[in-house]
Each structure stands twice: as structure tokens, then as C-alpha cells.
N, C-alpha and C positions, 0 to 999 in steps of 0.2 A: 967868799965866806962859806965854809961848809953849815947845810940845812941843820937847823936845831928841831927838828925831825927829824930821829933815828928808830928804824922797825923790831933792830934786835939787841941784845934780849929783852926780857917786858920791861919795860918802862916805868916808875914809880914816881908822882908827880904830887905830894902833898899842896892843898887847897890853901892859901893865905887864909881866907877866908877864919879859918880853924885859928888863927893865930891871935895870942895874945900883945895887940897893939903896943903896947908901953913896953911892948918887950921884941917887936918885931925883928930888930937887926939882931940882937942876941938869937934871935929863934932861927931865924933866915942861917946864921954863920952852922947853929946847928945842924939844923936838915942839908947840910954842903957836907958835912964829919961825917954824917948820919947815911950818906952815901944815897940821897934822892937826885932823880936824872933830872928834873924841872921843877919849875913855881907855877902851877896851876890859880891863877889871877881868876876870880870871878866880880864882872859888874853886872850888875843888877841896876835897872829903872825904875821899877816900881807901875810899869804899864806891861810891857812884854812878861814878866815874872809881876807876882804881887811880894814885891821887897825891894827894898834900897842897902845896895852895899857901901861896896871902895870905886873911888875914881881913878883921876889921872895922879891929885898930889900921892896919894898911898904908893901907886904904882912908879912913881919917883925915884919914891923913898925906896922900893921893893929893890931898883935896878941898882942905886948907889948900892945897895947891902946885899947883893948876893951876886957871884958870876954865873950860875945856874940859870940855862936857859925860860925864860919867863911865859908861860903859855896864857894869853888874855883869851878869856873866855866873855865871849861880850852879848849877856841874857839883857837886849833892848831890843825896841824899835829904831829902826830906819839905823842901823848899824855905818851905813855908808855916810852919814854924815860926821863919822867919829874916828874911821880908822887911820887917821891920818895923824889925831892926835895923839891917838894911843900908841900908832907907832913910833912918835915921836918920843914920849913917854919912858919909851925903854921895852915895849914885847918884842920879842924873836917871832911868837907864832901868836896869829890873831883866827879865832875861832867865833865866829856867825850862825847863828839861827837863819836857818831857812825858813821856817815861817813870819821870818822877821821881814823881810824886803823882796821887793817883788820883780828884783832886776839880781839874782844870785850869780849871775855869769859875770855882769858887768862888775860886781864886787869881788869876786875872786882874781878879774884882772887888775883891779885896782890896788891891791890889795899884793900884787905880784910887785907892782909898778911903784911899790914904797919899798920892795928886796924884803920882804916878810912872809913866811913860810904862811899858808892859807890851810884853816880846817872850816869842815863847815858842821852845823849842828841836829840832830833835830831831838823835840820829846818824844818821850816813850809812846805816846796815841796817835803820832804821824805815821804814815808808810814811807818804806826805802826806798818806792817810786820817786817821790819827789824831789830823791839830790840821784838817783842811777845816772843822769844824765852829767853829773858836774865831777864825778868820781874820777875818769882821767885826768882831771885840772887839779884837784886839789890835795895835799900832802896826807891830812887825817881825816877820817869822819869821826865824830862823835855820837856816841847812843847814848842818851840819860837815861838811866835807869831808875831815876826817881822825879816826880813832878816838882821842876825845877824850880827854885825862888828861897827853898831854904835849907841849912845842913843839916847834917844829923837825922836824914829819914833814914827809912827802912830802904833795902835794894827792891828792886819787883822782880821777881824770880820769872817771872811769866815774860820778861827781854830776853829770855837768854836766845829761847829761838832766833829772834831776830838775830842778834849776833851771831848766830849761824851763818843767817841769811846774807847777814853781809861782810862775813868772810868768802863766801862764797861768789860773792858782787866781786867782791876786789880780787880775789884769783883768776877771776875771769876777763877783767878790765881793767883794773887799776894795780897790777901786783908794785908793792911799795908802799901802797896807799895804809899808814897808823891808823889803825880800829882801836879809838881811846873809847871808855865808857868809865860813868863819871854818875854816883849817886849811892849811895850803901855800903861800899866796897870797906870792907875791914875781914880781919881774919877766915873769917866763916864763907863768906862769899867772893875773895880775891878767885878760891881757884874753879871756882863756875865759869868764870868771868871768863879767864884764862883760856880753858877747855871749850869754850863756844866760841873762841875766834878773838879773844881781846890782845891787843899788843902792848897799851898803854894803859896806864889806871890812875886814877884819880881818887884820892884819899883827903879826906879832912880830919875830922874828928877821930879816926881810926890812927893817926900818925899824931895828931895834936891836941893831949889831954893831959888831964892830971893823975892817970893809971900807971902810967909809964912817963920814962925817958922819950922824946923823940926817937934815939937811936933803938933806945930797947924794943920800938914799937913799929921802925921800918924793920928792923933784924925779924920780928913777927911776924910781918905780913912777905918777907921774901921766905920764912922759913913753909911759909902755908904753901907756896909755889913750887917749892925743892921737888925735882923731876919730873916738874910736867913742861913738855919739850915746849918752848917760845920760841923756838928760832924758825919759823913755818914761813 
């Protein structure tokens, strides 16, 4: 089964999250027209993040109604106790908090050993110390550029370094390895994002409102991007 992790070009990955429920499979058939590379799933605990989202039934419903690969982004504790059902659920790629568990090798193999592409995550106020060492094993990292738990924040301008820092991690050691970042991203800040090393992006509210079309509003956010080279 070819990886539903691909590095080029950038990746646009609108957030369920952003989705209006009683309308989800209509929304979902959109954002496939609307020409987005994945479904960026967030679950939320309400311990690891202070919020409670979508589970396993949402994420069901998610894989019945769209063929777009499904990226689960999993903001809880003890993540390893979960990934089994959520892969069963229907995610392609299952995405972990490193500050979330305290055996992150042992869940990246686990995690291999369900045939599910592995990203791992951290907040914006950890250091890149803490996954350096997991960066050849796993497919994406993720940088949150926003204090993760709810949508619709602001970006923090002050990651982008970081995003330097670890394009420069993965050129070095992990070349392949998707640098998704994932919290603010809409027109004004897609191409920061970009220019500091992003491959992948994560949109909610920027892709799904009442301003725009879905399509009117990816056609936006690819038009902010138009020649700044992704294929690195």
C-alpha cells in the first residue's frame, strides 16, 4: 500500500474539527472537489489539551465519506492505549504527542506493526531535543504553532525558527521525513510557514467558514503559496 505521507508539493490538509457536523459528508465530498491532499482528524481528552472533541464514531463516519487519506492527530494521554482502535477506525496516519507517553519508540513501533504511517508531535514550548532521536523512524513531525486544545487561535510567529531548526534536523537525518505545522495557518501566515521549512499544513477555520466556498478558500490559501519552491 503506497505511504499516505507524501513530501511534495505542500500538502493541504483541512482540520474536521472546522466542520459543520450535520453537514459533515457533504463537507468531506467537498474538500475531495476542492482539491485538499488529506483530513486532518483531531482528538482531544480533555487532560493532555483542556478540550474534548471527536472520537472513534465521528472518525467512522469521517472514512465511510471521504477517500482522502485521514491524518488522526491524537492530543491525549497514554496515546498507546488507543492506537489500535483508531486504526481500526479508518486513519492512514496516526500522529502522538511526545509529551504524551513515556515509551515514544515503543509506540512508533506499534504503530508501524498496525501498517499505519507514524508522525509524532510536540507543543510549541517543548524543544526539538526531545523527538531528535525518533526522527529516522517516523514519517512526519509535527510543530503546533498554537497552544493546542482549541481552533481558531492566532499562529505564534515566534515557531517559525523552530521550523528552521528542524528542517534542518531532517536534512540531516531523516531526509523524507513531512514537517507538518498545524495552528493559525490561513492566508497571511501559510507562506511563513512554507519558507521556514513546512511541507504539510493544517488548516481549519482558514478552509471552513462562512466567508467563502471551501474551494474558494483552498484556491486562497494555495494562491498565497504560488512560487515559493516546496519541492526541497
Amino acid at each position: 500500500m503506497p505511504s499516505a505521507v507524501v513530501t511534495t508539493p505542500l500538502r493541504i490538509g483541512p482540520s474536521v474539527l472546522s466542520a459543520d457536523f450535520l453537514r459533515l459528508g457533504e463537507q468531506l465530498s467537498e474538500l475531495e472537489r476542492a482539491g485538499a491532499d488529506y483530513v486532518h482528524f483531531d482528538v482531544m481528552d480533555g487532560h493532555f489539551v483542556p478540550n474534548i472533541s471527536i472520537g472513534l464514531p465521528v472518525l467512522e463516519a469521517t472514512r465511510r465519506g471521504t477517500r482522502l487519506p485521514i491524518d488522526v492527530h491524537l492530543m491525549m494521554l497514554e496515546p498507546e492505549r488507543w492506537v489500535g482502535e483508531f486504526a481500526e477506525a479508518g486513519a492512514d496516519v496516526l500522529t502522538f504527542h511526545a509529551e504524551a507517553t513515556p515509551h515514544a519508540f515503543r509506540l512508533v513501533e506499534a504503530i508501524r506493526h498496525l501498517g499505519k504511517d507514524v508522525g509524532v508531535a510536540i507543543n510549541p514550548g517543548t524543544p526539538l531535543a526531545m523527538i531528535e532521536e525518533l526522527l529516522p523512524f517516523v514519517d512526519q513531525v509535527l510543530l503546533m504553532t498554537v497552544n493546542p486544545g482549541f481552533g481558531g487561535q492566532s499562529f505564534i510567529g515566534s515557531m517559525l525558527p523552530k521550523v528552521e531548526r528542524l528542517r534542518t534536523m531532517v536534512e540531516t537525518v531523516a531526509a523524507g521525513c513531512v514537517i507538518q505545522v498545524d495552528g493559525g495557518i490561513n492566508p497571511s501566515t501559510i507562506e511563513d510557514a512554507v519558507r521556514a521549512g513546512a511541507t504539510s499544513v493544517v488548516a481549519g477555520s482558514a478552509v471552513i467558514n462562512d466567508a467563502d466556498s471551501i474551494a474558494g478558500n483552498m484556491a486562497t490559501l494555495r494562491h498565497a503559496i504560488k512560487g515559493v519552491d516546496v519541492t526541497r
